[in-house]
N, C-alpha and C positions, 0 to 999 in steps of 0.2 A: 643734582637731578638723580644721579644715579645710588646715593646714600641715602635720600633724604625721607621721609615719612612716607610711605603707601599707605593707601585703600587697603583694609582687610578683606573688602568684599570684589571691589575692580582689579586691585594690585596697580591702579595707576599711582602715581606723584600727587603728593598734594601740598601745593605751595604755602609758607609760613603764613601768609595774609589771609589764606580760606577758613570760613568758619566748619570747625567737623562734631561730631558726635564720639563721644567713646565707649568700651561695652571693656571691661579690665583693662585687658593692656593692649584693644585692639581700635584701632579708628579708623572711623570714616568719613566720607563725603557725607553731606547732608543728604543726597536726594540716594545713595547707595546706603541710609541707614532705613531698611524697607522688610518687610516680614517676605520670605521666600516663597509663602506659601499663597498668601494672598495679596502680596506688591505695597499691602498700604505702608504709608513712609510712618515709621514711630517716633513720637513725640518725647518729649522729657516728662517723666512719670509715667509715662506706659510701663507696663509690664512685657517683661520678651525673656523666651530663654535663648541662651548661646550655645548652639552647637560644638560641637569638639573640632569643627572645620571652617570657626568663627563665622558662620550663616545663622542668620536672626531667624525666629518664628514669632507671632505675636500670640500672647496665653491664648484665647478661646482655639485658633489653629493649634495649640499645641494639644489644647488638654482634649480637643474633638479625634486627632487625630490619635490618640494615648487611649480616648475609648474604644475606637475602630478596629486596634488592637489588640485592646483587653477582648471585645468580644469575638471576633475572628478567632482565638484561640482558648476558647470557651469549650472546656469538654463537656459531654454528657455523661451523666449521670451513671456508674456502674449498674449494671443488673445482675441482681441478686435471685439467687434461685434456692426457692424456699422447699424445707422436705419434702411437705404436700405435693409439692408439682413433681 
């Protein structure tokens, strides 16, 4: 129990006979392999990225949240002041 495989996302035990999910070197429960951002559970062949705090996102929350991003730190445009003026 107290060696044996954890949850990367619970940190519970998870016994030899349970079926889990793996993302590298990190496994999970089946119903703890779930996008953080919007809970739904990912399937085999889904697309996810892994956080560096082994937390799943599913693509479209990733790449939505990566625009939200980009554009909140969207500068404007220098003004340029011409002789004339």
């Amino acid at each position: 129990r107290r060696f044996g495989t954890k949850c990367a996302a619970c940190q519970q035990g998870i016994p030899p006979t349970q079926v889990v999910r793996r993302a590298q070197d990190f496994v999970y429960h089946l119903h703890c392999f779930a996008c953080i951002v919007c809970k739904r559970q990912l399937a085999t062949g889904d697309e996810f990225y892994l956080m560096e705090d082994s937390r799943l996102v599913c693509k479209a929350d990733y790449e939505t949240a990566k625009q939200r991003e980009a554009e909140s730190t969207a500068k404007r445009p220098r003004t340029t002041i011409t002789a004339k003026q």
